[in-house]
N, C-alpha and C positions, 0 to 999 in steps of 0.2 A: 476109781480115780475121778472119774464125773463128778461122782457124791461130795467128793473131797473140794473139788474145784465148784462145783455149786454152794458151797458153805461160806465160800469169802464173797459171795459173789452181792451185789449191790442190786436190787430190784426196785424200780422204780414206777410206779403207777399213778395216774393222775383225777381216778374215776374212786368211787368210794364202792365199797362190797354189795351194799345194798341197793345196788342199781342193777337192774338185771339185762344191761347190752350187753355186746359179743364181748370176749376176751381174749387176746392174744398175746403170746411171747418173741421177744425181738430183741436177740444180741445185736449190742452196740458196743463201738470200739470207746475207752474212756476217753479219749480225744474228743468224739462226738460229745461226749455227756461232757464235758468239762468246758466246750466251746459256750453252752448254753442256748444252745440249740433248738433242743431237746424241749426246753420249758417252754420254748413259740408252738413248736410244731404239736405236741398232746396232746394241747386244750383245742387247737383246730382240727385234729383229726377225728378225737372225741365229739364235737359237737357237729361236725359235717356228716360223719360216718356214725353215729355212736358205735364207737370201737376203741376197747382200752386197749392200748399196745403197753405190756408192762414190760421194760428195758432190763433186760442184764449185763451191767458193764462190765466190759470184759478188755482184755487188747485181743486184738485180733485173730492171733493162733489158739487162744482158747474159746473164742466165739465160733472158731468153725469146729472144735470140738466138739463146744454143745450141739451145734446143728448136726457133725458123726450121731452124735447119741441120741437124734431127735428130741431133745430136750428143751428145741424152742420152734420157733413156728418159721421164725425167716431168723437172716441177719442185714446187717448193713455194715461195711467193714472197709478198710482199704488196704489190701496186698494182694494187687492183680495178679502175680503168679499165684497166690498160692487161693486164690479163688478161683482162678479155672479150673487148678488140678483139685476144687473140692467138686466143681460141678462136670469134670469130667469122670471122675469116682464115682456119678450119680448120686453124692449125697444134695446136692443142688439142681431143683429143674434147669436154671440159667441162670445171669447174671445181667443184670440191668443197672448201669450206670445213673447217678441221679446228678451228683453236684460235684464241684473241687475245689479244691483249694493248693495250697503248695506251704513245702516245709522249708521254715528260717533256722537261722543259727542263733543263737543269743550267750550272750554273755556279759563278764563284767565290763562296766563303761570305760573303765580304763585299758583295757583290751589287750594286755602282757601279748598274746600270740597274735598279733595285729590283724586280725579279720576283717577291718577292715578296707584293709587295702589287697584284699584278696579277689582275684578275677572270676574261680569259677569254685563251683565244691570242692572239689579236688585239692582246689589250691586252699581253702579254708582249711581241710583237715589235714594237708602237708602242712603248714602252718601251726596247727595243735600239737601236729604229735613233733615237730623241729624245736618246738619250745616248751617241750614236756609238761604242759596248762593243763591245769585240771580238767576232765573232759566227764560228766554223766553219761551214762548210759540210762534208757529205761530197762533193758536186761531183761525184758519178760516176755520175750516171744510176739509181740505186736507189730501192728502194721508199723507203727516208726520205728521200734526196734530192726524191724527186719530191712526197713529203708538205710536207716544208719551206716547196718553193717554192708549192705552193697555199695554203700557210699565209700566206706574205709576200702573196700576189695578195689575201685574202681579208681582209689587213688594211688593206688601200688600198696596198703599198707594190711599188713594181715593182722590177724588176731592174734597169733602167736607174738606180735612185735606190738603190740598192747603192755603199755608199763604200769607203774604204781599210780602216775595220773589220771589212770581211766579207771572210772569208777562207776561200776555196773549194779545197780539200786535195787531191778527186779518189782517194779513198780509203776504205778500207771501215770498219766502226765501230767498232772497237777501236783502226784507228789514228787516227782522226779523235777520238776521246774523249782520247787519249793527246795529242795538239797541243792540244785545248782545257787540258787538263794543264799543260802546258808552257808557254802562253803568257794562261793566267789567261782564258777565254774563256768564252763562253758558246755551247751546243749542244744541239740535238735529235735525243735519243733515243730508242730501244725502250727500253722499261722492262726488260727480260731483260739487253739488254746494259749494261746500269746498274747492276745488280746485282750481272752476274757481272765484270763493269771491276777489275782488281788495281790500278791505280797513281791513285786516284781524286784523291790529292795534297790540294790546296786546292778542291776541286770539292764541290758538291752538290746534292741534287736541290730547286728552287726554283719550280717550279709545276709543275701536273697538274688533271688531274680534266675539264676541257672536255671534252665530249662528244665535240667534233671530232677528238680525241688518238686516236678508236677506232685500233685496230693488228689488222685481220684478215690470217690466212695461210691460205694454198688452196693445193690441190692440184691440179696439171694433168698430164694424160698426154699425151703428143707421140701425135698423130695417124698412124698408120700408112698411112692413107691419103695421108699425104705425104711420108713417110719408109719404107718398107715392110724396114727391119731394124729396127727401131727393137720394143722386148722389150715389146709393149702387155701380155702374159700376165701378166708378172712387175710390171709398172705397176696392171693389176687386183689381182692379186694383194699388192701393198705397199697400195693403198688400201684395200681387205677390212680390214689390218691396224688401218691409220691413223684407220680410223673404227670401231675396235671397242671393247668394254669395257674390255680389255686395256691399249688405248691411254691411253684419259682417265683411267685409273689413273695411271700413267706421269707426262701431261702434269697434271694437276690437280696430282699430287704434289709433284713437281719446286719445292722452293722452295731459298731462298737466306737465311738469318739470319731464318726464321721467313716471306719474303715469299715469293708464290707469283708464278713466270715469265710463267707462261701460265695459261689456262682454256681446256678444249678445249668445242668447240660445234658437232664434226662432225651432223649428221642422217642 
């Protein structure tokens, strides 16, 4: 199954072969790599550290997979439950928080299920599903997929009470933003990849601000004591990085038409 799910899987490197500094692997969730992030942070880690961290984008529930199968060196991900219970399993030494953000709702500008005049999440997706509005799903086991659906449980509305409006993609979030594009929909996002989205069409962003929307991303190292190849040095060593002053320059900076991606809150 690994083999299978490492085949689609998107590897990104920013250091060329024939350089002979360390190398490391580091699932990331496509949220991350689609905010554009990714492309500040490389080229300074590489030249502070010489260290290629090569990215496997993944959503979420398959980036703690690969770390199950020591198939990468760390991750960085966001779905706090289901990161403790990797690093309570011992596939993860611990869990180090870095930066956040918080997830929006978006859709079409003329806004059929009025989100905008919606008070809290709850009341947004009471709102979707009372006016049967097309709704995306990304459907593939990730950190927003997994937020989504605690969102629906938390507004009274189950899965089973999911109609022909809800449309589950199975897909990561730039192509899942691009379908809500396409077919005049409504969808939850990371504010990062909201941002940095090129084909935003008829789309906008139509609530925020709920508490509930927080959006944390951590850092986990794949536990050597389950994987014993697995580069924990060079995983200490990117996390030194990732919580340093260095960093939160970087990440605080990082904006898009004056708004800012992220706020880092490593301790």
């Amino acid at each position: 199954m690994i083999k299978r799910l490492l085949a689609g899987v998107l590897v990104a490197g920013l250091a060329t072969a024939a350089h002979a500094g360390d190398v490391m692997k580091m699932a990331v969730t496509t949220s991350f790599h689609n905010s554009g992030l990714a492309e500040v942070l490389l080229p300074e880690i590489k030249a502070d550290l010489d260290l290629e961290v090569q990215l496997l984008v993944v959503g979420t529930g398959q980036a703690l997979k690969l770390g199950r199968a020591g198939d990468v060196d760390a991750i960085l991900v966001h779905s706090k439950a289901a990161e403790e219970a990797f690093v309570a399993e011992g596939f993860g030494t611990h869990r180090r928080e870095i930066m956040y953000n918080d997830f929006v709702f978006i859709g079409p500008k003329d806004d059929p299920a009025d989100l905008g005049a919606a008070t809290t999440a709850s009341d947004a997706l009471q709102k979707i599903a009372g006016a049967k509005a097309v709704f995306v799903s990304r459907g593939d086991d990730s950190g927003t997929h997994k937020k989504e659906l605690s969102l629906w449980r938390a507004a009274g509305i189950a899965e089973d009470g999911f109609g022909d409006w809800y449309k589950s993609v199975g897909a990561g979030m730039g192509a899942a933003l691009n379908t809500a594009s396409g077919i005049h929909g409504y969808i939850l996002s990371d504010r990062a990849s909201w941002l940095n989205f090129g084909n935003k069409g008829d789309l906008a962003l139509l609530f925020a601000g709920d508490p509930v929307l927080f959006n944390q991303y951590a850092y986990l190292p794949v536990n050597p004591e389950k994987h014993g190849h697995v580069k924990a040095g060079l995983a200490e060593k990117l996390e030194g990085w990732l919580v340093s002053d260095r960093a939160k320059a970087l990440i605080n900076g990082y904006m898009i038409d004056g708004e800012t991606l992220f706020v880092f809150n490593a301790e």
